[in-house]
C-alpha positions as CSV (number, residue, x, y, z in Angstrom):
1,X,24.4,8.6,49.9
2,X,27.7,9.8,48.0
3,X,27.7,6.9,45.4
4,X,24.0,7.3,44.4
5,X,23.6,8.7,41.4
6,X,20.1,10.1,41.9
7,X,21.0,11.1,45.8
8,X,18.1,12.3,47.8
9,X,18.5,15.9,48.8
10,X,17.2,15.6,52.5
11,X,19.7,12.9,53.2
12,X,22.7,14.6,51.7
13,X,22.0,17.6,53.8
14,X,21.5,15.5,56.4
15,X,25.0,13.5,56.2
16,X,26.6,16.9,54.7
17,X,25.5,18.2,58.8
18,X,26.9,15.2,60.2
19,X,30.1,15.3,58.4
20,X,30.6,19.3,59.3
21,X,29.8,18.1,62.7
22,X,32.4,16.0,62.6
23,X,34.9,17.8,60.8
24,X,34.7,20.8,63.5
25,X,36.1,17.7,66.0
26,X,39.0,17.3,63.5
27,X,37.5,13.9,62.1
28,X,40.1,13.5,58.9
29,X,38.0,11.1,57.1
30,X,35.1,14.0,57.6
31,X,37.2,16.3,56.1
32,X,38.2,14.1,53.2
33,X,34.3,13.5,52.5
34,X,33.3,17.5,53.1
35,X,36.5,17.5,50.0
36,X,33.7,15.3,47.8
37,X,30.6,17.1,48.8
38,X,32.5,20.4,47.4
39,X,34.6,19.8,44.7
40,X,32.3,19.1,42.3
41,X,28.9,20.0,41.2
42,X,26.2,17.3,41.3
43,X,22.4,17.7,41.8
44,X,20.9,17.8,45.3
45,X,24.6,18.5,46.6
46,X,25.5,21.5,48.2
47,X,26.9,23.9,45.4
48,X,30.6,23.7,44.1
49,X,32.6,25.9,46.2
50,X,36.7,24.9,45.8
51,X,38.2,26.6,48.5
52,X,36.1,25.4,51.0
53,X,36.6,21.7,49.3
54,X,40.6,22.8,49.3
55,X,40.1,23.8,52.9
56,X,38.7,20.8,54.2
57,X,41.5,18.6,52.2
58,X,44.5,20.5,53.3
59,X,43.3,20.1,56.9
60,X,42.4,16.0,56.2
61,X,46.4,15.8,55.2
62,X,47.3,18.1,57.4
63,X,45.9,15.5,59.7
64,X,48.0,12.8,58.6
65,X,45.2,11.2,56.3
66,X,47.2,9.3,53.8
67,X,44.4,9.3,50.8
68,X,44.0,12.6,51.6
69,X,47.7,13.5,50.9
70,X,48.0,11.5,47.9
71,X,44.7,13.8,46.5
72,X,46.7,17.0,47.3
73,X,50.3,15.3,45.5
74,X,47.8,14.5,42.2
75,X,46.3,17.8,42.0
76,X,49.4,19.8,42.7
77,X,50.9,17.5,39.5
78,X,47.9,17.7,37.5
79,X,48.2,20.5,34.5
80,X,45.4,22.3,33.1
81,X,43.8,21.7,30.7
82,X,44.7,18.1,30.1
83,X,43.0,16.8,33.3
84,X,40.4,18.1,35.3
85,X,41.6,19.3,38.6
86,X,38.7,19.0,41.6
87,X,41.0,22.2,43.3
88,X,42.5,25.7,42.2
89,X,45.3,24.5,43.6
90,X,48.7,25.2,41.4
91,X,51.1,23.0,39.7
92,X,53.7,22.3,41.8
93,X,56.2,19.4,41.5
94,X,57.8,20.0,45.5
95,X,54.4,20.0,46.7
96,X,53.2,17.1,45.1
97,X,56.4,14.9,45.8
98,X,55.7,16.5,49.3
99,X,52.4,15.0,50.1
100,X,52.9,11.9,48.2
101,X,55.7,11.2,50.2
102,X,53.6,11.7,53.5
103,X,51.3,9.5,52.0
104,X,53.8,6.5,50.7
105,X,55.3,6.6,54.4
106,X,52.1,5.8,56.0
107,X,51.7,2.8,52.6
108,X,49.5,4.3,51.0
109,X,49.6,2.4,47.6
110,X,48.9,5.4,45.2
111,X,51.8,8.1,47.1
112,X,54.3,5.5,45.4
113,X,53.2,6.8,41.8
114,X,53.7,10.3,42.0
């Protein structure tokens, strides 16, 4: 349902309910995927809304999700306005070494890069 480009509205609420059931039970991958749902806008999606996307990412890594603490290392070393950050979250070098280090110790390809 997430990779469709025309995704059918019923079925994304549908999995969106599923995934927040899931993320209630602490399900990182859930949380990682509730991220998706709300860090962008895209029709027949539930509306942009960054803090609850932030929420639900900082509690995937928090989890010990590696792809989830490699997001959070990117977008606390992304820089407006030359990329476009899917969080509010700041710049922050510490934080991003931080969570890509998580991420690397668990081999997660991409925490090497940061």
């Amino acid at each position: 349902v997430f990779y469709d480009p025309k995704a059918d509205r019923a079925a994304v609420a549908a999995a969106v309910e599923r995934l927040e059931a899931a993320a209630k039970k602490d399900v990182p991958e859930a949380h990682q995927a509730l991220w998706v749902v709300y860090a962008r806008d895209r029709e027949n999606f539930p509306k942009k809304d960054l803090p609850r996307a932030e929420e639900h990412l900082l509690r995937a890594a928090g989890l010990g999700f590696a792809f989830s603490q490699r997001v959070l290392a990117v977008e606390h070393y992304r820089k407006r306005p030359y990329d476009a950050p899917l969080s509010s979250l700041p710049q922050n070098f510490k934080e991003a070494f931080r969570w890509a280090s998580l991420a690397a110790a668990q081999d997660d390809g991409g925490g090497h890069f940061i």
